[in-house]
N, C-alpha and C positions, 0 to 999 in steps of 0.2 A: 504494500500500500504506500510503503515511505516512496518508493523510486517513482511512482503515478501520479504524485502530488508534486516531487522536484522537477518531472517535466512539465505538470502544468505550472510551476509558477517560475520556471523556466522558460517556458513560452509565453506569458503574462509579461516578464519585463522585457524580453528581445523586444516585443510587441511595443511597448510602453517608449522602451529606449527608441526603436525604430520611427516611432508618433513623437518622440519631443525633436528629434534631430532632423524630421521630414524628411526621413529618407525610407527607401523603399528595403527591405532584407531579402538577397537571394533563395528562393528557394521555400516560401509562404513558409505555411507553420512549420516545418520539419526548421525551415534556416532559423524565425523566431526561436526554436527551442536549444538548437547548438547554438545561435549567438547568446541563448539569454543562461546556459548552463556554462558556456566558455567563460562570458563575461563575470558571470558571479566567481568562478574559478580568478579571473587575474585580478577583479576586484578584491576580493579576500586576501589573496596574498600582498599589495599594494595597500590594503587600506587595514586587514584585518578581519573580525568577525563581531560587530556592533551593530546595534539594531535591532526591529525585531526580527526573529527569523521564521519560516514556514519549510517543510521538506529539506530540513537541512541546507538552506539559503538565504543568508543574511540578505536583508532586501535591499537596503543603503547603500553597502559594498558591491552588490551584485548590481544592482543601478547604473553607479559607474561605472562599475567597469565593462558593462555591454554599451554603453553610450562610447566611453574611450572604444573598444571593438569595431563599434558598427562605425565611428565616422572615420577610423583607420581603412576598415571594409569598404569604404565607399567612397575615399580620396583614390587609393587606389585600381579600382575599378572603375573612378572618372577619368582617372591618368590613362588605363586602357582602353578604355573607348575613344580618346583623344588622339591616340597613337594611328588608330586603324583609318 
């Protein structure tokens, strides 16, 4: 039950990060839920474990760091399209 609730609110903040930065995430829900379990992963380790949490996922940390992700994921993916 623990791992069915980390991907849903692993897909909750990709989603969330993806809506404050106005950018679109590769790949609908499946990319929402790796960018929003990757980003709570490099947020945690960068900010720590603060906040409240759900599914084993600091929401604060994991916040940022799917927004740092996604506008990484989407600088470079502007660079590539600009290239072609």
């Amino acid at each position: 039950m623990g791992f069915i609730v980390m991907l849903i609110v692993g897909g909750l903040i990709g989603w969330l990060a993806g809506a404050i930065l106005g950018k679109d995430i590769p790949g609908g829900i499946i990319g929402n839920i790796i960018a929003g379990i990757v980003g709570a992963w490099l947020g945690s380790a960068i900010f720590g474990h603060w906040g409240p949490s759900f599914g084993g996922i600091s929401i604060f940390p994991a916040l940022i760091g799917t927004i740092i992700l996604v506008a990484i994921v989407s600088f470079i993916f502007g660079a590539m399209r600009k290239r072609k």
